[in-house]
C-alpha positions as CSV (number, residue, x, y, z in Angstrom):
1,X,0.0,0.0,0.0
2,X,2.7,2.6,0.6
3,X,4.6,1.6,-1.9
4,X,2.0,2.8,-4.5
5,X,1.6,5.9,-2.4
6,X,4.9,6.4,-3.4
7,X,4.9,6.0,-6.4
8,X,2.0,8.0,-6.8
9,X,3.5,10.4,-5.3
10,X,6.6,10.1,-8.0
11,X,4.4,10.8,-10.9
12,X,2.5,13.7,-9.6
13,X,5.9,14.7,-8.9
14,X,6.7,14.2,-12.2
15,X,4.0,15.5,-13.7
16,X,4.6,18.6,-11.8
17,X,8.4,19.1,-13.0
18,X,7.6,18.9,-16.8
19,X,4.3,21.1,-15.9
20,X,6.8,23.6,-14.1
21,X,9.2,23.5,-17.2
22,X,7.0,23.9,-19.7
23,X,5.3,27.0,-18.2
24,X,9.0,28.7,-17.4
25,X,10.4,28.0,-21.2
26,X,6.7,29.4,-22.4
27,X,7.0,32.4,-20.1
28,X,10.1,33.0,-21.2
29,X,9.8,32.8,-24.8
30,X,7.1,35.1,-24.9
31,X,8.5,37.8,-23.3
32,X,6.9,40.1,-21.2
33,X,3.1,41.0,-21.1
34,X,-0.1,39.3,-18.7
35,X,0.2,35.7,-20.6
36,X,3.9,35.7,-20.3
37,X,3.3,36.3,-16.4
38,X,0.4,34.0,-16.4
39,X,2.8,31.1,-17.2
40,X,5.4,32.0,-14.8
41,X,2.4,32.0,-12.1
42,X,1.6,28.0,-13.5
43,X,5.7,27.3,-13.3
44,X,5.7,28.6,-9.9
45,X,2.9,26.8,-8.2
46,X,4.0,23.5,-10.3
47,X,7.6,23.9,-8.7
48,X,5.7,24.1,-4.9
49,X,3.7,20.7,-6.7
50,X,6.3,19.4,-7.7
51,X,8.8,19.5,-3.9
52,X,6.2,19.1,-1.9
53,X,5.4,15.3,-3.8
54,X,9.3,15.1,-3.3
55,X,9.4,15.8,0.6
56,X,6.4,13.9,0.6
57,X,8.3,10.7,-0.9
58,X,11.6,11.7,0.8
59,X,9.4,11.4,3.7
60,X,7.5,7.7,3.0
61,X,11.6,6.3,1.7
62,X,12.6,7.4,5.5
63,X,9.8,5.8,7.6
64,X,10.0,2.5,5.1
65,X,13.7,2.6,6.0
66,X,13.2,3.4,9.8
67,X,10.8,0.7,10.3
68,X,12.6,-1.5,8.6
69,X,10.3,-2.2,6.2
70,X,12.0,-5.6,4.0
71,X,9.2,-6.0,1.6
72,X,10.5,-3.3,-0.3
73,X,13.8,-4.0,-2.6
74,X,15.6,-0.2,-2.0
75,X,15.0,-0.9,2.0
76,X,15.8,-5.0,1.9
77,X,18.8,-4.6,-0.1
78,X,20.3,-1.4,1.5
79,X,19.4,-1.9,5.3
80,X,19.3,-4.4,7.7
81,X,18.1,-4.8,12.0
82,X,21.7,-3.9,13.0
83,X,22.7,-0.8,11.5
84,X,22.5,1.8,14.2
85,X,20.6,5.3,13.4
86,X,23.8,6.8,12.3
87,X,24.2,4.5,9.4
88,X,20.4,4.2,8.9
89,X,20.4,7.5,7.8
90,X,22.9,7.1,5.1
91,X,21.1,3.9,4.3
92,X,18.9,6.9,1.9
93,X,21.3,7.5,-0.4
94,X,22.9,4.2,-0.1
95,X,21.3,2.8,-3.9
96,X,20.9,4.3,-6.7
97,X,17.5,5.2,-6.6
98,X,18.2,6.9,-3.0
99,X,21.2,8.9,-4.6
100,X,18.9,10.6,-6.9
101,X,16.4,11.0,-4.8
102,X,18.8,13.1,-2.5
103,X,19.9,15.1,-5.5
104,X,16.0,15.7,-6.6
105,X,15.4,17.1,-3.5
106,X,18.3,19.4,-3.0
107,X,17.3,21.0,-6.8
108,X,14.1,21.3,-5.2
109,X,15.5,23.7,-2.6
110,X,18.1,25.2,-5.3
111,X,14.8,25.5,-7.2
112,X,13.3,27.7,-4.8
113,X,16.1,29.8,-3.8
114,X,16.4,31.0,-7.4
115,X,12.6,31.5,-8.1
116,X,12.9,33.5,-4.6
117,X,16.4,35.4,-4.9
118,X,16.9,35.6,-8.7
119,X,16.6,38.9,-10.7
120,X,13.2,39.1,-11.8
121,X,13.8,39.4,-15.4
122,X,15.9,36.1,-15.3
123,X,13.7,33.7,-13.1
124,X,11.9,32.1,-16.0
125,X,14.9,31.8,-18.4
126,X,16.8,30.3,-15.0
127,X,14.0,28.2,-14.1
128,X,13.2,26.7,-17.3
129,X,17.0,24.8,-17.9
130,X,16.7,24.2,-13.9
131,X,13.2,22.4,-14.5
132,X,14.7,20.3,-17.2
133,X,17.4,19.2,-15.5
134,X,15.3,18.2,-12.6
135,X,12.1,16.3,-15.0
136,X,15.3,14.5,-16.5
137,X,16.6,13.3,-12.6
138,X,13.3,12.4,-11.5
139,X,13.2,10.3,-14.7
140,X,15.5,8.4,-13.3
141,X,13.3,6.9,-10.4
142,X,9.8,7.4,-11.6
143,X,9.6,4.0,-12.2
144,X,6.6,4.0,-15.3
145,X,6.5,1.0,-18.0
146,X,5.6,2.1,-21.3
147,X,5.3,-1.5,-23.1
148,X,8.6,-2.8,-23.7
149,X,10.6,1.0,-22.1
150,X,11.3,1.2,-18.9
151,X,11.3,4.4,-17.5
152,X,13.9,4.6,-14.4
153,X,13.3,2.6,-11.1
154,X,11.2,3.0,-8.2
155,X,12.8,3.3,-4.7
156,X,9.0,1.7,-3.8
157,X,9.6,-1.8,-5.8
158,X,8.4,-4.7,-3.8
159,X,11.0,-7.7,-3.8
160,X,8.7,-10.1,-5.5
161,X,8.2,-7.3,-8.0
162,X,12.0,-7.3,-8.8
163,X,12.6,-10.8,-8.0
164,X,9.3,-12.7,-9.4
165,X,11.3,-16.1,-10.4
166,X,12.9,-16.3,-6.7
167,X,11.7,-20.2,-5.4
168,X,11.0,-18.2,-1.9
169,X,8.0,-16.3,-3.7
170,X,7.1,-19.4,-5.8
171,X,6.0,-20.9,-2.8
172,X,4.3,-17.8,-0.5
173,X,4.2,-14.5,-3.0
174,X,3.8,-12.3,0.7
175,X,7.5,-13.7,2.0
176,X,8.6,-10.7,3.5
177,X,12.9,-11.6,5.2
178,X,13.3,-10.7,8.8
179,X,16.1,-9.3,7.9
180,X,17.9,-6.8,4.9
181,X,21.4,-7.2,3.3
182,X,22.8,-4.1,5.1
183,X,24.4,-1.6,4.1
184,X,27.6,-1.5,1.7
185,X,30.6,-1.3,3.8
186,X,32.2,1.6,2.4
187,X,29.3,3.8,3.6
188,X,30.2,2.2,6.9
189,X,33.7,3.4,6.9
């Protein structure tokens, strides 16, 4: 169940970003005049959209890890019982999916800083390559399947999603491990 919160949440997310960078790039190629500040009014409120589905997921990624959560790949594979808070909390960034998911919502606050601080006449010009660079990171864990394509990966996978020949969910699909793999021992060091 949370896991398609989450990735719910990633594709409003999504949504959002390319929402956001469309109405900057639009804004800013038409100059100034009421529809040119109409479309930096959409940008705006699709960039608040768009971080507050990322906090929101940042948010669900932490209590799945915290709670230790092991019918989820990202937490089973990147956590386990006896990792101390410390190293829980890099168990986040710890994959793939958790790397950009960190760098997603840093933009988000880079994001805001610049619509907030930068030089009016700049913001949408600005804001439209910062948009695009963040609809192309969160590509990278939106997790959709369009036929054959697969469109990034989902920190929300369920292990007998990812692994659906394992003999363990063969015999009982809802296997959920007592415990994870851990975390990689570099980020122990």
């Amino acid at each position: 169940m949370l896991g398609l919160v989450g990735n719910a949440l990633l594709l409003v997310a999504f949504v959002a970003c390319g929402v956001s960078a469309f109405a900057f790039f639009w804004s800013a190629r038409n100059g100034d005049g009421p529809q040119s500040a109409a479309w930096k009014r959409a940008g705006r409120w699709s960039w608040g959209a768009m971080s507050a589905a990322v906090v929101a997921v940042s948010g669900l990624l932490w209590y799945l890890i915290l709670n230790h959560r092991y019918q989820y790949a990202y937490v089973y594979q990147n956590s386990s019982n006896d990792l101390p808070l410390h190293y829980l909390f890099s168990t986040f960034w710890a994959g793939q999916e958790g790397s950009f998911l960190l760098w997603i919502l840093m933009m988000c606050g880079v994001g805001a800083a610049l619509i907030a601080y930068v030089q009016r006449e700049y913001e949408r010009h600005v804001m439209a390559v910062v948009g695009l660079s963040q609809f192309f990171l969160l590509s990278m864990i939106v997790g959709l399947q369009l036929g054959p394509v697969e469109i990034g990966t989902s920190p929300f996978v369920g292990l007998a999603e990812k692994f659906p020949d394992a003999p363990i969910f063969q015999q009982n699909p809802d296997f959920v491990p007592a415990d994870g793999q851990g975390l990689n021992d570099l980020l122990q060091n």
